[in-house]
Phi, psi and omega in degrees: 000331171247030143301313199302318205260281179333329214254285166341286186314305183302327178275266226315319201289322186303333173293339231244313180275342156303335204267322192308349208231015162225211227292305153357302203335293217271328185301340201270338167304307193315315198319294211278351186282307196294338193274329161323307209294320187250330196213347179257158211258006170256134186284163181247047174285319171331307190274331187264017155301296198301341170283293188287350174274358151233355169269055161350322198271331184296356211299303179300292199301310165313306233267336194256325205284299164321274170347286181305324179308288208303349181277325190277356152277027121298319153291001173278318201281269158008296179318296201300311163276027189253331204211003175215028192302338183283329165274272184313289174332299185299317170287346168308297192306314202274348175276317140321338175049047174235047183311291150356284218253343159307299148334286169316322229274299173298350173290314189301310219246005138293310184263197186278032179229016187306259189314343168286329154329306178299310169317300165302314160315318189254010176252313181280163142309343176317093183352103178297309196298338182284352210226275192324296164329309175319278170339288200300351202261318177280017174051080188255158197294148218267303223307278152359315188272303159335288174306296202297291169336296187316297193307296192289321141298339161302352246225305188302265207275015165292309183319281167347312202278297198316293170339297204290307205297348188286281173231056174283266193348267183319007175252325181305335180279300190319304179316320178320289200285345193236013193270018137277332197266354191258324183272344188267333175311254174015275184318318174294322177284339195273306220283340161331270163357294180285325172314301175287332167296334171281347188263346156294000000 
């Protein structure tokens, strides 16, 4: 029953390490980082493992090209709830089924725990496009949402990059030998992630 889904999984990654090793990469980090931040639902931790476990030297240049993608898709996100939250904004949430947890999320970013939240968010599994939407539609001051956001994702993935740059070869064989146990790990941090946001 979990061939279909193994077998999927398994091409995607191979594809995925293909895209890592050629000329395209890092513009396709940049790509998938920025669209995380407001509307795609896979972090673009994915690509830049599989770019630095085969470039090792590239570790800084991933870790800022990812960073940047993801601050101006924090300001595509910000946008959308500053100026289109009845549309756009609102149907992100509702294809997400996190009404719920939109609702904790603007309770939060009213009171005094907006930017540590934020913090948390751009750091954590915490669903990023949720924090960013956020930001605009309660209108927190954008310059704060900017710095903080910046920070944090940087924060992410330099840590990540570092790691890999470290030990990338060993981690690439483990993925190789270990990628059911690696992709259902993958799975388990992205549905956290909404868990714990439904769960503040």
């Amino acid at each position: 029953m979990l061939t279909t889904p193994r077998r999927w999984l398994r091409a995607l990654y191979d594809w995925t390490l293909h895209w890592a090793e050629s000329s395209q990469a890092l513009t396709a980090l940049f790509l998938i980082a920025l669209i995380e931040s407001s509307v795609f639902p896979i972090p673009p931790d994915v690509l830049l493992i599989a770019i630095v476990t085969a470039r090792p030297q590239a570790w800084l240049r991933a870790a800022a090209v990812c960073t940047a993608g993801s601050a101006i898709g924090a300001v595509v996100g910000y946008t959308i709830g500053a100026g289109f939250m009845a549309t756009i904004g609102q149907r992100i949430v509702d294809v997400y089924g996190a009404q719920a947890s939109w609702d904790r999320v603007v309770e939060l970013y009213n009171g005094t725990w907006g930017l540590w939240f934020l913090a948390g968010a751009a750091f954590t599994p915490i669903p990023f496009k949720v924090a960013t939407i956020a930001a605009g539609a309660t209108q927190m001051s954008f310059v704060p949402f900017i710095v903080v956001g910046t920070i944090g994702r940087a924060g992410r993935f330099v840590l990540v990059s570092a790691m890999l740059r470290v030990c990338g070869p060993e981690v690439r064989r483990r993925l190789e030998a270990n990628f059911d146990m690696a992709a259902l790990l993958f799975f388990v941090l992205l549905v956290g992630g909404f868990l714990v946001l439904r769960a503040l």
